[in-house]
C-alpha positions in Angstrom: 53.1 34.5 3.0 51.7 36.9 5.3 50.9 41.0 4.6 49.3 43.4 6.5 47.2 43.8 3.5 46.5 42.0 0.5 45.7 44.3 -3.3 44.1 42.0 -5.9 45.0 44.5 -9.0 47.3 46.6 -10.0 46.4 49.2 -12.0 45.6 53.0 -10.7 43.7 52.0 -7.6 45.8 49.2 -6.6 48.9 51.2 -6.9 47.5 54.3 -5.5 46.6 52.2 -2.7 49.9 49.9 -2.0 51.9 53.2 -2.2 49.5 54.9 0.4 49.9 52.2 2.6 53.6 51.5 2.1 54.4 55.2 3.5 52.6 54.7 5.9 54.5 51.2 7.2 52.7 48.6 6.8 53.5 45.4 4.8 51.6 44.9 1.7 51.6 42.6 -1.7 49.7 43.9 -5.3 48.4 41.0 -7.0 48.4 41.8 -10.8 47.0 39.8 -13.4 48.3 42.0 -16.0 47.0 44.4 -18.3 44.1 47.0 -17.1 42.8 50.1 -17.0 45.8 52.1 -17.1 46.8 50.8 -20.6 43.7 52.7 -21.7 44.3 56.1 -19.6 44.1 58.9 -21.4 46.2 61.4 -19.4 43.3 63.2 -17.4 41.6 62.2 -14.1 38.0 62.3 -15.2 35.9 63.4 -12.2 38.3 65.2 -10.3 37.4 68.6 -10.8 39.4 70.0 -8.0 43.3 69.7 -7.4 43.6 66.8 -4.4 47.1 67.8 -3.4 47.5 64.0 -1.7 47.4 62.6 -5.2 49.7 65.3 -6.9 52.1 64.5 -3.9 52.0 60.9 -4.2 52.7 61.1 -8.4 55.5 63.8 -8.0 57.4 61.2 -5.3 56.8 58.6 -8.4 58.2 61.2 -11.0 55.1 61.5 -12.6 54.6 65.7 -13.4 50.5 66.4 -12.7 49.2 70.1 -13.8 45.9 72.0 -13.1 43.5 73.7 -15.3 40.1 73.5 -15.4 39.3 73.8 -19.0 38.9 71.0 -21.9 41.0 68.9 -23.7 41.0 67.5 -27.2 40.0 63.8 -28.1 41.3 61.5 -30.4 38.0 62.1 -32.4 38.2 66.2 -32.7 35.8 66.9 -30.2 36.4 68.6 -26.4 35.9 66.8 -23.2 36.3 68.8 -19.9 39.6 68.2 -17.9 41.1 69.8 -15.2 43.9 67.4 -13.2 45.8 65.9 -16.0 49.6 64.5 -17.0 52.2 67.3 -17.6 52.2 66.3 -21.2 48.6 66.5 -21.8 47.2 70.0 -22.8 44.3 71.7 -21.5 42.7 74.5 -23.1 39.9 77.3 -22.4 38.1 77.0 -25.3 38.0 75.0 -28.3 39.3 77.9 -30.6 43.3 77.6 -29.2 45.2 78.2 -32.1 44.7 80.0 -35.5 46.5 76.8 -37.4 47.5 74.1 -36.8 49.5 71.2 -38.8 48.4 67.4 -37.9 51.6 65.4 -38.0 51.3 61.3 -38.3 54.1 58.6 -39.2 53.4 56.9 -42.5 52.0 53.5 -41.7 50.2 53.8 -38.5 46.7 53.7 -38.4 45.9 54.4 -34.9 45.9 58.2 -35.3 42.7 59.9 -36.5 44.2 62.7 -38.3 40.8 63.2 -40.7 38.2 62.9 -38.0 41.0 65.7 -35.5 41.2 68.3 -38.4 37.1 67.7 -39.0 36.2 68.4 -35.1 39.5 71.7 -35.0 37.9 73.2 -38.2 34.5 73.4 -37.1 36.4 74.7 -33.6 37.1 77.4 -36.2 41.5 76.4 -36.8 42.4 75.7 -40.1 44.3 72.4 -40.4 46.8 71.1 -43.0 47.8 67.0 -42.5 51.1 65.8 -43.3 53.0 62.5 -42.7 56.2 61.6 -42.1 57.5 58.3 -43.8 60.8 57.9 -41.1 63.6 55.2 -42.0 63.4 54.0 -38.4 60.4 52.6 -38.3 60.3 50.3 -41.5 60.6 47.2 -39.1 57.6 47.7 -37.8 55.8 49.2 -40.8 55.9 45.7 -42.2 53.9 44.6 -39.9 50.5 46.3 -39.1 50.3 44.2 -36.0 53.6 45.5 -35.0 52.5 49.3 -36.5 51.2 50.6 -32.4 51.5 53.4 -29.9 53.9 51.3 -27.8 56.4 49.9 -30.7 56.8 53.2 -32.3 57.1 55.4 -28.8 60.4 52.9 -28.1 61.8 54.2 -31.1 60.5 58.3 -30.8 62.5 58.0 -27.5 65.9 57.8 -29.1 65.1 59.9 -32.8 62.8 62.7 -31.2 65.5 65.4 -32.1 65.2 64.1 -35.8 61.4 64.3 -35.3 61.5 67.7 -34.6 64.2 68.5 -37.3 61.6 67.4 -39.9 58.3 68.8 -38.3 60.0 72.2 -38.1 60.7 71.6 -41.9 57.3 71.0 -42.9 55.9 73.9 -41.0 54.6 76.7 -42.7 52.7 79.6 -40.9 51.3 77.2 -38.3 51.2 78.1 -34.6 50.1 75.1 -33.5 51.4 71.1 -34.0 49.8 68.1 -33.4 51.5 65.1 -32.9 50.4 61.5 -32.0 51.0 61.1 -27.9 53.9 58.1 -28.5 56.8 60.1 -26.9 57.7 59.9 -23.5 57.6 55.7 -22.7 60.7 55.4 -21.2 62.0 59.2 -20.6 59.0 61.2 -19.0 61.2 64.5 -20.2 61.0 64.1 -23.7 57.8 65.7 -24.3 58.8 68.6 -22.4 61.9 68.7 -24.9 59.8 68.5 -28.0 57.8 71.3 -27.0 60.7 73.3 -26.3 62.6 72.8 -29.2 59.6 73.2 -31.2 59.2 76.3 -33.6 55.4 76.3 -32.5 52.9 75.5 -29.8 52.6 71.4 -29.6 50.0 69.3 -28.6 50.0 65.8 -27.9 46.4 63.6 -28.8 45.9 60.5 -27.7 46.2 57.1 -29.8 44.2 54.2 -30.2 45.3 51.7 -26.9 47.9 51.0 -25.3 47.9 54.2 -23.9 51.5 55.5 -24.1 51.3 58.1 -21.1 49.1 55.0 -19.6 52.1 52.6 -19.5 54.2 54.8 -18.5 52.3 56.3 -15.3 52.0 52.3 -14.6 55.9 51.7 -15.1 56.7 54.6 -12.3 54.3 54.1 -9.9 54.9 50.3 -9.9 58.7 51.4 -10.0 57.6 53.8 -6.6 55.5 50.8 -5.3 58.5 48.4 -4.9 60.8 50.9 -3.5 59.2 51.4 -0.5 59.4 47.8 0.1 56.4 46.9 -1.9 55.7 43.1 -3.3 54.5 43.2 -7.1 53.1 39.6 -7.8 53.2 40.6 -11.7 51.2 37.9 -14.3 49.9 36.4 -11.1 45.3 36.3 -10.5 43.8 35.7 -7.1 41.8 32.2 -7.6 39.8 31.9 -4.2 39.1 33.0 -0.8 39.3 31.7 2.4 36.6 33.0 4.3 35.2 33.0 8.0 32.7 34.6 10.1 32.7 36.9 7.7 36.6 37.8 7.4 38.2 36.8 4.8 41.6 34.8 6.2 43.8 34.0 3.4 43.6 34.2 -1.0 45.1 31.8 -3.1 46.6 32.8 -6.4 47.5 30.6 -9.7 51.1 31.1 -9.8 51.7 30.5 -5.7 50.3 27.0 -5.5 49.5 25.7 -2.1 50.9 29.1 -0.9 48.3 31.6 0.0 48.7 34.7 1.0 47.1 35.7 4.7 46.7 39.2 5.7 44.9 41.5 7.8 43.2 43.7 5.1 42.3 43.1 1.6 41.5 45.5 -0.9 39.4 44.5 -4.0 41.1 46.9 -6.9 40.4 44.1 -9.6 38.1 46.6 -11.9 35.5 46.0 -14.4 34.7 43.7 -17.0 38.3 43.9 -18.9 40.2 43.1 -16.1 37.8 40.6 -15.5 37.5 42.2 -11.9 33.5 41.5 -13.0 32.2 38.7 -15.6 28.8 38.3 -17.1 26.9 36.0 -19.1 22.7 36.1 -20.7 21.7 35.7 -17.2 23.7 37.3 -14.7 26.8 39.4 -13.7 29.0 38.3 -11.1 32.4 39.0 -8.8 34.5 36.2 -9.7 37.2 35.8 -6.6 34.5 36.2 -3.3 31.2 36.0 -4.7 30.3 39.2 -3.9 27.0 41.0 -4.0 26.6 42.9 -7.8 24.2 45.0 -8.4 22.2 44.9 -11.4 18.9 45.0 -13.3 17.5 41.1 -13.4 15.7 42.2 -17.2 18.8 41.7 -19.5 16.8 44.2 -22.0 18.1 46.8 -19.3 21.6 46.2 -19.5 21.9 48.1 -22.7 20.7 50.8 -25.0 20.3 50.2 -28.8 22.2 53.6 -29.7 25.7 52.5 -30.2 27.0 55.9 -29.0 24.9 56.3 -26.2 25.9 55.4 -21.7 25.8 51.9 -21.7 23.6 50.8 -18.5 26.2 47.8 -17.9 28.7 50.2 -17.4 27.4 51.4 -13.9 26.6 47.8 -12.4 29.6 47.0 -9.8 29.7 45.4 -6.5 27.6 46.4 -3.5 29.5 47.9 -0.5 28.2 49.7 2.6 29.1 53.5 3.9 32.7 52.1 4.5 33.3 50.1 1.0 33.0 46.8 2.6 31.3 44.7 0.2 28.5 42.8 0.7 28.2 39.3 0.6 24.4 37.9 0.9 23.5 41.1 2.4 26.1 41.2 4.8 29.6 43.5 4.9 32.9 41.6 4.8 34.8 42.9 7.5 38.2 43.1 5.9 37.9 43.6 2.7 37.6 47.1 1.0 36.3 47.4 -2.9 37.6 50.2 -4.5 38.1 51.7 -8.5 35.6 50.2 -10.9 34.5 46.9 -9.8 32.2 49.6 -7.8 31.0 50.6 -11.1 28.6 53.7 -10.9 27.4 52.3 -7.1 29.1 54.9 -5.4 28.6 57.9 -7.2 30.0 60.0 -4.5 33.3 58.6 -5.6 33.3 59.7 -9.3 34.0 58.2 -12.2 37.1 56.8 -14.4 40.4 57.4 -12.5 38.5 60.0 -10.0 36.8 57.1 -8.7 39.6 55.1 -8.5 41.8 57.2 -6.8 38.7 58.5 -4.5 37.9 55.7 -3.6 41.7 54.0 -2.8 42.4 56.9 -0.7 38.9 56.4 1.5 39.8 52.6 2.0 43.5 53.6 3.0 42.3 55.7 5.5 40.0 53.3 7.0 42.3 50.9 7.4 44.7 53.1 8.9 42.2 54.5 11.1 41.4 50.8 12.6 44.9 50.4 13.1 45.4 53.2 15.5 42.3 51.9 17.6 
């Protein structure tokens, strides 16, 4: 099967990248092993302090709403991170101290929402915070199964009974201006946030869950959705095995579902990511690329890879694979041609680029670009 270019992953930078690449003609095929990064996202593009109108474009053709603020937003923990470029249903805020009072709203079973540690963090913000749970009929299914009780499993159901969840918060509301509700609305019908907030009696604000990420999934669904309309090929459940590499090109991959098949291209893009996409692997002694070998960089004293403090930047984190000024990884030293690494099998390498989903969508749109621009010479 041959491509003009060849994604291994398919989360943010994969897709980012396919779609980019689709638009502009040219043939390509996402190889995704299945779960990543995007099934942790938390709604805001970390390190994108400015408002890149290419990505906004791209999302709005995917149906995915983006808004700009610079400002913080509010963690599943009660504290304040700064955000600027975020999901339409995520809410920013000048300062910690938006609303007088607020009423934290959970579903009776489900663990995966801090409401103690979010009405800790908004009362030392200086908002006084009452909790309240609602025990809804249509969940008991799940409820009698904690390992059924997630953000996914009850968002299919807030889908269809989100006019009944409003019903109720509106009766439990006393002289709040503010509600906080878990962020499981919206999987399958981006509108129905919007519609909860405007049916609302009060401001509402949507926190984020333990993973899967709700507004995660869903950004996946609709860009993969946009992906294969343009003509994209979405090799879902499928992982990239081996290369085929010569002169330092690499000719063809082979994946585990295709067999003897491999797919040939003129580009590849390494979008795999970082240790839980398996994109890197480690073990006591070493950390490595798994699929070409590549180049990592990393400290050879394995007392550097981490610091004792729980809480604190772990130094793994940063390690990622080597690439030159063009994000051609290395491979003994030397740049494979054809091949672009991008999102965060880089790790922190390329600081330029970011971090989180700025670096992933940074760095996608720089290896587009250059592979457009050596198709026009």
């Amino acid at each position: 099967m041959r491509f003009d270019t060849v994604i291994i992953g398919g989360g943010l930078a994969g897709l980012v990248a396919g779609i980019s690449l689709q638009k502009e003609g040219r043939s390509t095929a996402i190889v995704s092993a299945g779960q990543n990064a995007l099934h942790f996202f938390s709604g805001s593009f970390e390190s994108l302090e400015e408002a890149p109108q290419r990505l906004s474009e791209l999302f709005g053709e995917a149906g995915i709403r983006l808004h700009y603020c610079s400002g913080i937003r509010l963690m599943p923990l009660g504290t304040f991170r700064p955000a600027a470029l975020s999901l339409e249903d995520v809410s920013l805020f000048e300062t910690p101290g938006f609303a007088r009072k607020a009423l934290i709203v959970n579903f009776a079973g489900y663990h995966d929402f801090f409401t103690s540690f979010l009405a800790e963090g908004l009362e030392k913000a200086g908002i006084a915070c009452r909790i309240q749970a609602l025990d809804l009929p249509e969940l008991e299914r799940i409820q009698a199964s904690p390992s059924e009780m997630r953000s996914v499993q009850i968002a299919r159901t807030m889908d269809r009974i989100w006019e009944k969840v409003v019903r109720e918060v509106g009766a439990l509301l006393g002289d709040e201006d503010t509600v906080i509700l878990p962020q499981v609305f919206g999987l399958r019908d981006i509108t129905v946030p919007g519609r909860i907030r405007q049916a609302m009696p009060a401001r509402v604000v949507f926190v984020g869950t333990l993973p899967p990420s709700v507004p995660g999934i869903r950004t996946q669904a609709l860009l993969k959705r946009r992906y294969e309309v343009l003509g994209g090929t979405y090799l879902s459940g499928d992982e990239v095995l081996e290369a085929d590499l010569e002169d330092g090109t690499v000719q063809s991959v082979a994946t585990r579902n295709l067999g003897t098949h491999r797919l040939l291209a003129e580009d590849f893009i390494l979008a795999s990511g970082g240790y839980f996409s398996k994109g890197l692997r480690s073990n006591p002694f070493r950390i490595w690329e798994p699929v070409f070998g590549l180049d990592v960089d990393f400290a050879g004293d394995r007392t550097a890879w981490y610091d004792p403090a729980f809480a604190a930047d772990q130094p793994y984190m940063a390690y990622g694979v080597k690439t030159d000024a063009s994000l051609h990884p290395l491979l003994d030293g030397m740049p494979v041609k054809n091949l672009y690494a991008v999102g965060s099998v880089l790790g922190a390498t390329r600081p330029e680029f970011g971090s989180g989903a700025g670096l992933a969508v940074r760095s996608a749109f720089r290896a587009v670009d250059a592979i457009l621009k050596e198709e026009a010479l």
